[in-house]
C-alpha positions in Angstrom: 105.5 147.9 107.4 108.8 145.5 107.3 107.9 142.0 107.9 110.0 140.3 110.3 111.7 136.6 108.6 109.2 133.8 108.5 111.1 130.9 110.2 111.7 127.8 109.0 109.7 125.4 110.0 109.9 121.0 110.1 107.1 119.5 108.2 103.7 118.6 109.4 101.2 116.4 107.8 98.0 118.6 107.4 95.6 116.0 105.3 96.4 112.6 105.6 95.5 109.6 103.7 92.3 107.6 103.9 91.6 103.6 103.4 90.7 103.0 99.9 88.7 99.7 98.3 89.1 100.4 94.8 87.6 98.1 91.4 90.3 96.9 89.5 91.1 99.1 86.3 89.6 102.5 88.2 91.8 105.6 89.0 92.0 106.7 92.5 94.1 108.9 94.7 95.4 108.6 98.2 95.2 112.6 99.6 98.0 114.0 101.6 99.0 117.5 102.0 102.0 118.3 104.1 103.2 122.1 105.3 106.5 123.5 106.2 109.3 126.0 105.1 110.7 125.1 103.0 107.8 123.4 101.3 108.8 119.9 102.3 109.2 116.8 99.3 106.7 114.1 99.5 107.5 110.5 99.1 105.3 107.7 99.3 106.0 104.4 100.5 104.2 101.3 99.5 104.9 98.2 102.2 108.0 100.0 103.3 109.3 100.3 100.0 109.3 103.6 98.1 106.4 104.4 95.3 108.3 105.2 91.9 106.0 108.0 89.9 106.1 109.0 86.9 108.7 111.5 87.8 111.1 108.4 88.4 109.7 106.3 85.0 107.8 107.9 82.7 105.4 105.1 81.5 104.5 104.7 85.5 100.9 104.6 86.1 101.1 106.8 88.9 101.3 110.5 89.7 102.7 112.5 92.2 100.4 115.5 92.5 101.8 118.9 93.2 99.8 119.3 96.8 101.1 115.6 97.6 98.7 113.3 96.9 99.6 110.1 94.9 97.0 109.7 92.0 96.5 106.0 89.8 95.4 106.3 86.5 94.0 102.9 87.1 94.4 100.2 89.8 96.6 97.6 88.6 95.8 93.9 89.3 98.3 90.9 87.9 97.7 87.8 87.8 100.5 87.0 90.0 99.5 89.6 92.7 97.7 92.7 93.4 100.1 95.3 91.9 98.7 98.1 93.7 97.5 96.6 97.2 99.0 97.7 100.3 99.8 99.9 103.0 100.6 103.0 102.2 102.6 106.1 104.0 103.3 109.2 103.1 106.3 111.2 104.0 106.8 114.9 103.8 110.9 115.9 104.0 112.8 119.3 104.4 116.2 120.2 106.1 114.7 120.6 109.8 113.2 117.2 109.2 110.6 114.5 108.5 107.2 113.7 108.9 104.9 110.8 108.1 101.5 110.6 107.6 98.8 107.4 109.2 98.4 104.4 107.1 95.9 103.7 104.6 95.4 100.2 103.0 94.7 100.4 99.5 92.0 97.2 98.4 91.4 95.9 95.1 87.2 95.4 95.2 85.6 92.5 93.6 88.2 89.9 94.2 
């Protein structure tokens, strides 16, 4: 009952991320689940620029989740802009290549 090799395989995005409108100060998460072997490395990316987590600075208010999804303890809102607000992408990386998920818009509500 040998099992043949599983192959590797390039990363697909299997639950991507939805629109959120969001009240300022509330948590929220932005789902995305990505397969492939080996398990590919999410990144998010906020306007084109990359999301920094908590695994990047520890007093950031957001979480990479281990399936992928990027979780906010709470929506930020400054008074110079809306922290938070924005298109968001996520892409899933291994060695056979890259993948990247729809965009969702992240809203601040009750502006």
């Amino acid at each position: 009952g040998s099992h043949p090799p599983l192959e590797d395989t390039a990363p697909r995005i299997v639950e991507h991320p939805s629109d959120l409108l969001v009240p300022r100060g509330e948590p929220a998460t932005l789902s995305c689940r990505a397969e492939g072997r080996p398990a590919p490395a999410v990144e998010w990316y906020k306007d084109g620029e990359r999301v920094e987590t908590d695994r990047e600075d520890p007093r950031s208010h957001r979480t990479l989740l281990p399936g992928g999804a990027l979780f906010f303890l709470r929506i930020l809102h400054g008074r110079r802009g809306k922290l938070d607000e924005g298109v968001y992408v996520c892409v899933a990386r291994n060695y056979l290549g890259e993948a990247t998920s729809r965009n969702a818009s992240l809203e601040v509500a009750g502006e």
